[in-house]
C-alpha angles and dihedrals in degrees: 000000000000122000115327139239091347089052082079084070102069129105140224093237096056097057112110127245119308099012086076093069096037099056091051097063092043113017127263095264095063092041082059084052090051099044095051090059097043120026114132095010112104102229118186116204095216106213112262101214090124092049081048098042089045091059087036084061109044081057094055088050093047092051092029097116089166097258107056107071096114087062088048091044087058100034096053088034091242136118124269088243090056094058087049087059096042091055092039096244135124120244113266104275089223082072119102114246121209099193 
């Protein structure tokens, strides 16, 4: 760990760029942490919005009853389309296409 006793004496405001914020949203002991695994590597947090979408669409499979894709297309903020794709079907055929 970095440094030791004294370690209890450092502010928040002395914390260079970007540990302040970081300790903010989750305390200046676990920046430390943090700190002591990754300083001076470079260590990119890559988004996690597959990890997310992944879980997004196991939960629409799992709800999907085959007509209630317009309720799923609200509650998870995508298009009904999308929930078709996500759950490997066709759109029903008794719907008007545009295009």
């Amino acid at each position: 760990m970095i440094g030791g006793e004294w370690i209890r004496e450092l502010k928040l405001e002395q914390l260079p760029s970007p540990y302040p914020g970081i300790a903010e949203a989750i305390g200046l002991e676990n920046t430390l942490k943090l700190a002591n695994l990754v300083q001076g590597t470079g260590v990119y947090f890559p988004k996690l919005d597959s990890a997310l979408a992944e879980i997004r669409n196991q939960r629409i499979r799992a709800e999907f009853d085959g007509y209630n894709q317009k309720a799923l297309a609200i509650k998870y903020g995508i298009t009904e389309r999308w929930v078709y794709e996500i759950v490997g079907r066709e759109e029903d055929e008794s719907q008007v296409r545009f295009f």
